[in-house]
MIMARMAR-892302 format. One record per residue (C-alpha): residue in three letters; x, y, z. Coordinates in steps of 0.02 Angstrom, whole numbers, plus 50000, padded with zeros to 5 digits. Layout:
% residues N
ALAXYZ;...
This chain:
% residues 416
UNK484055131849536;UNK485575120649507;UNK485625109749361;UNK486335090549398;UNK486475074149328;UNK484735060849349;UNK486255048749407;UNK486615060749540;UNK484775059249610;UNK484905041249591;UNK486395040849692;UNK485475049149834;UNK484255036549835;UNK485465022349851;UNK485595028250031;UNK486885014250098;UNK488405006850042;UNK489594994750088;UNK491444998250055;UNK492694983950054;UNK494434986450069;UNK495484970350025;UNK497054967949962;UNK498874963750010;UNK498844973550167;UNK497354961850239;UNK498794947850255;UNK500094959150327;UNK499364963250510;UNK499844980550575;UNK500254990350429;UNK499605008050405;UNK499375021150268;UNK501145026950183;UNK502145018050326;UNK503145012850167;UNK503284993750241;UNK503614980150101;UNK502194967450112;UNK502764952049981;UNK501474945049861;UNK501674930349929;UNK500704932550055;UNK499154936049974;UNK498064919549950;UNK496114920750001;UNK495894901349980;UNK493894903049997;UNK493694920549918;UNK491674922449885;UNK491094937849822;UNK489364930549815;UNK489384928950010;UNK489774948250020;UNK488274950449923;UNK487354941050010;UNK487594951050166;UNK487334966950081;UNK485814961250017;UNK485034954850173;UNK485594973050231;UNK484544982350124;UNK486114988950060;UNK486104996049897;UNK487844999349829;UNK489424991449851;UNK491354998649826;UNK492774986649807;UNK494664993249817;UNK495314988349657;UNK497164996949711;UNK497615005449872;UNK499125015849922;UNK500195001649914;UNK500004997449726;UNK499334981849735;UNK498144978449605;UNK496844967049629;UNK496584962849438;UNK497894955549338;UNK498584973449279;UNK499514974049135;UNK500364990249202;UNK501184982749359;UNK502004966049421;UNK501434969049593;UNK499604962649558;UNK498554946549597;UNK499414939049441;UNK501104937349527;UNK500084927949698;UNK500004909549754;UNK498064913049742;UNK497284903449591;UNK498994899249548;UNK498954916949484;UNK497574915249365;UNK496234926149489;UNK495294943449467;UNK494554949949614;UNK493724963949516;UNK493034952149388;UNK492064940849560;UNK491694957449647;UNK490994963349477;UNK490074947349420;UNK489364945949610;UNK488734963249602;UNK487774959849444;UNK486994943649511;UNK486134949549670;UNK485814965749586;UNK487124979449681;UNK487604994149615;UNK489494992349569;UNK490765004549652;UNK492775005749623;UNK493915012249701;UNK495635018349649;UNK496785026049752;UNK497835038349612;UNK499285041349737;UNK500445025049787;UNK502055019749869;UNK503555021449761;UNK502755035849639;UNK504155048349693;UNK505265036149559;UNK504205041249396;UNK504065058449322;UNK502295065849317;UNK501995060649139;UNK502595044349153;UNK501465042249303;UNK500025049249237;UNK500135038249081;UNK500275022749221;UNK498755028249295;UNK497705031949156;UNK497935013249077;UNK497505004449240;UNK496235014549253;UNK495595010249086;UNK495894991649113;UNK494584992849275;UNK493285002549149;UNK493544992348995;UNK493474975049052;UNK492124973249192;UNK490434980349101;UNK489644993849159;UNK490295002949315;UNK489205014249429;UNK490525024249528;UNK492265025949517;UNK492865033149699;UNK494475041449708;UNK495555044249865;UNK496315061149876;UNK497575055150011;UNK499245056949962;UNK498875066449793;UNK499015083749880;UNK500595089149796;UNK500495080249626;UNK499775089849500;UNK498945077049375;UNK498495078449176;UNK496595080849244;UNK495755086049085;UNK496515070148978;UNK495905057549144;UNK494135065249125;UNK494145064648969;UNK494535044848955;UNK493275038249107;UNK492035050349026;UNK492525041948846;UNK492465024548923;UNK490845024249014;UNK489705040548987;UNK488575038649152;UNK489865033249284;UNK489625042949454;UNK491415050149506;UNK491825053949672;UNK492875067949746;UNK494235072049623;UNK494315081449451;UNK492595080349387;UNK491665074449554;UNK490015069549545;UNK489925068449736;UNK490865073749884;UNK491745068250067;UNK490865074650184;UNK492475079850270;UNK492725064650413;UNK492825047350425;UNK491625045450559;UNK490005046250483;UNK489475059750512;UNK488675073350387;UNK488625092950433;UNK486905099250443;UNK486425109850350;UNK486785098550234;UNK486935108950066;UNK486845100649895;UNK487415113549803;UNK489405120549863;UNK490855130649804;UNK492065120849898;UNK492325104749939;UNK493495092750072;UNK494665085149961;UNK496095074250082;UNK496435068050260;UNK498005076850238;UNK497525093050154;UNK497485108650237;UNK496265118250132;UNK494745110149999;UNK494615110049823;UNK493945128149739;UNK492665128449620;UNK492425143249502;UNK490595142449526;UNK489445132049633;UNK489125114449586;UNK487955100749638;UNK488725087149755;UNK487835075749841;UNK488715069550000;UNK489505054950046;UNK490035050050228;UNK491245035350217;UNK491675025850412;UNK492485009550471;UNK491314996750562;UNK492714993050671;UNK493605007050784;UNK495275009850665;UNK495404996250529;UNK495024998950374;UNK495734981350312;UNK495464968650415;UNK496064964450576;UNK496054949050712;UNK496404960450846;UNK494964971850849;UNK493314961950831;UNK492994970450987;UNK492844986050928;UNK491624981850816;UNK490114996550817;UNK488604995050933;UNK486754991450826;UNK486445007850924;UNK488115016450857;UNK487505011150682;UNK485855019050707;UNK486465036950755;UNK487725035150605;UNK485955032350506;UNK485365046550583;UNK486695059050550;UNK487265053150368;UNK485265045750276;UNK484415055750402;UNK485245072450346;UNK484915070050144;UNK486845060850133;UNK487235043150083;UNK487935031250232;UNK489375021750171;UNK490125008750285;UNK491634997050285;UNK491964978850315;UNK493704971850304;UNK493484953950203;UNK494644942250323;UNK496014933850270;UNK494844917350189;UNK494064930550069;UNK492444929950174;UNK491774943550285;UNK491804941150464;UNK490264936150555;UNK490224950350685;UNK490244963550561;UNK488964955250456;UNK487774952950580;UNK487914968950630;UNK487734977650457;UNK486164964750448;UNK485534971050618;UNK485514989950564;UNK484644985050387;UNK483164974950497;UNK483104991550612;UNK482815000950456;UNK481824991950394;UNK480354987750540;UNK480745007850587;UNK480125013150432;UNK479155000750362;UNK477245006650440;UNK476965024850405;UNK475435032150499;UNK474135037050356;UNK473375056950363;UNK472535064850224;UNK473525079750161;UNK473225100050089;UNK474265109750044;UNK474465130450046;UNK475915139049962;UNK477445136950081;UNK476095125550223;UNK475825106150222;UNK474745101950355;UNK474345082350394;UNK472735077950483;UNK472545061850544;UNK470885052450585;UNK471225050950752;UNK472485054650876;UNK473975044450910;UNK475835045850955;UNK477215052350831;UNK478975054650857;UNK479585054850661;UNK479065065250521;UNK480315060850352;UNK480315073350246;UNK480875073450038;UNK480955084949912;UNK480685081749718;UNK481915073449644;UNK481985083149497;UNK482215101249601;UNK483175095949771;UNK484075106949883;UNK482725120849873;UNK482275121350063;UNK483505131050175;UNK482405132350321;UNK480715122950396;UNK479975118750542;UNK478805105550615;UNK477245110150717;UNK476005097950784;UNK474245102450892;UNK473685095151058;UNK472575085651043;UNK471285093851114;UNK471565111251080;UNK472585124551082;UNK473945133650971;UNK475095121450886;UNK476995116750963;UNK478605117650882;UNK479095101450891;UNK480435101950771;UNK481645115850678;UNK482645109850532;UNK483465115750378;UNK483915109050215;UNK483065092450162;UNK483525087349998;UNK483325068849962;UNK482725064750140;UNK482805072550295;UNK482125060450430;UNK481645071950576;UNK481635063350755;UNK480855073250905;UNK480025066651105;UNK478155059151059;UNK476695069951020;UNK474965064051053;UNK474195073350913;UNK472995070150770;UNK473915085150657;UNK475335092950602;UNK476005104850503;UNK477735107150387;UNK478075125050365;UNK479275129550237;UNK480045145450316;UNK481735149550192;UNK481735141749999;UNK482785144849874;UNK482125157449719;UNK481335143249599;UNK479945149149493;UNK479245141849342;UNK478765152349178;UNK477025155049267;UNK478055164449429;UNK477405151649533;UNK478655142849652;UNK478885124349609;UNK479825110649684;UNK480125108749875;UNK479245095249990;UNK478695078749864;UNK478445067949995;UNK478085067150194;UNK477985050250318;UNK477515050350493;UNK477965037550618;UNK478065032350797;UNK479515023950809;UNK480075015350987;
């Protein structure tokens, strides 16, 4: 089986995260990715910026992990970088004496969120600095973000615009892996985690943990190669509005259905992947109502969904798990997790419940890898058992030969 990191199991068990991107471009309406446009610093000035308020949202959510974009493609840097004049430090805002990342940070810390950066490595105007020189620039702002705001959980790297740069990649490791030991790095280098390969949110099913390849940018043609297989949880990143991923007062209408929201659940949470969604902060430095009481809408679903499991008593029999409840009722979920210590074992399994009365059990339900959870949604069963048969597992035996691992936990539920 496939060594990984305990933070990497812990990351699957954050489930959902909120990304914010904010910056410059949120006060410049109608720019896009590399469309090269100059957007002056004077325009950035959140007069009522209030991290807390995110938090507050995310917390009220359910939400357990929040990324900030510290610097996008554009170079803005929403610290006061000592690498770069285009920063907050240069802004009417505060008079230029603000730190978003230092309120993003602190909020984190105070409603208890797990603290996510982003850094985008590629920017406009990098063509005009030689590779060194560049990398050098990038490894000291990134240093700056991991020196000076305590202990960061993830540092999330966008490939997009880094697919013909070839980068210093053993000295970058070897500095965010000097700075802070434990931080969670996604996509690039080192990766602790993966893109799942859209911005939809959407994860592929099956849903492997353990991969030879990975999706590395938009604008790539082919993924990164790995010598060997390595353990990467996914990660499926999507905008709560239609297009934006800063914010925008011309598209609150495109702001995603509750029900949307639920089938993104579904397909990212539901398929062993974390859900990570986006919310532009608006041009006050607060997030916009619609989007927050949607995000709060989908964490309340969650919540009273699964929230009141229906109790069985439960055996056990090599590769068969069979539930039998004390009397019949309706179920239309079974969620299914392995141990966190040996996921990804299960490649294939099935679900199998009994009339009620009698007669050879149904298939109610095929599925395939699990992981951290696999929530499995099929029509209602009047039943009073069922059964989890493991049908495909990976080789993992222990020193005994005995096969260990594989289902650690199992919930039924009727959910309407």
């Amino acid at each position: 089986m496939m060594k990984y990191k305990k933070e990497q199991a812990d990351f699957l068990k954050w489930e959902l995260g909120v990304f914010f991107h904010f910056g410059i471009r949120t006060f410049y309406e109608g720019h896009r990715d590399w469309d090269m446009k100059e957007m002056p610093l004077s325009g950035f000035n959140p007069s009522n910026l209030d991290c807390g308020q995110w938090m507050r949202v995310i917390k009220e959510s359910g939400a357990k992990y929040a990324i900030l974009v510290c610097k996008h493609h554009d170079g803005f840097a929403n610290w006061p970088s000592k690498y770069t004049n285009y920063s907050v430090a240069n802004t009417p805002w505060k008079n230029g004496k603000g730190d978003v990342v230092k309120e993003f940070t602190d909020a984190c810390r105070e409603y208890g969120i797990k603290t996510g950066l982003y850094y985008s490595p590629a920017e406009f105007g990098s063509k005009d600095k030689s590779s060194k020189d560049y990398d050098e620039y990038f490894i000291n702002q990134v240093s700056e973000l991991l020196k000076n705001y305590g202990k960061i959980d993830y540092l999330w790297f966008d490939g997009c615009g880094s697919e013909n740069h070839k980068y210093d990649e053993k000295r970058i490791i070897k500095t965010i892996r000097g700075l802070q030991s434990d931080i969670l790095i996604f996509n690039m280098w080192d990766p602790d985690t993966r893109w799942v390969g859209n911005e939809s949110g959407y994860a592929h099913m099956p849903n492997n943990l353990t991969v030879k390849s990975t999706a590395f940018s938009v604008l790539a043609e082919t993924g990164e190669q790995f010598e060997a297989e390595k353990f990467l949880p996914v990660e499926c990143d999507f905008r709560m509005r239609l297009r934006n991923w800063f914010y925008s007062d011309r598209d609150e209408h495109t702001v995603k259905s509750l029900e949307e929201l639920i089938g993104n659940y579904y397909y990212t949470v539901g398929r062993g992947a974390n859900m990570l969604i986006n919310i532009g902060p608006g041009r006050d430095g607060l997030l916009p109502e619609k989007d927050s009481e949607r995000l709060i809408e989908l964490g309340k679903y969650i919540k009273e969904s699964f929230s009141n499991p229906i109790f069985f008593d439960l055996t056990k029999n090599e590769n068969l798990y069979i539930c039998k409840l004390k009397e019949p009722v309706l179920i239309n979920h079974c969620v299914l997790k392995e141990n966190e210590e040996k996921l990804g074992i299960v490649e294939q399994f099935s679900i199998k419940a009994y009339p009620y009365d009698y007669g050879l059990p149904i298939t109610v339900y095929n599925g395939k890898t699990i992981g951290h959870k696999a929530i499995c949604r099929f029509p209602a069963f009047f039943t009073d058992k069922i059964e989890i048969v493991i049908e495909k597992n990976i080789d993992d035996k222990n020193n005994n030969g005995e096969e260990s691992g594989k289902i650690e936990d199992i919930s039924l539920y009727f959910i309407k």
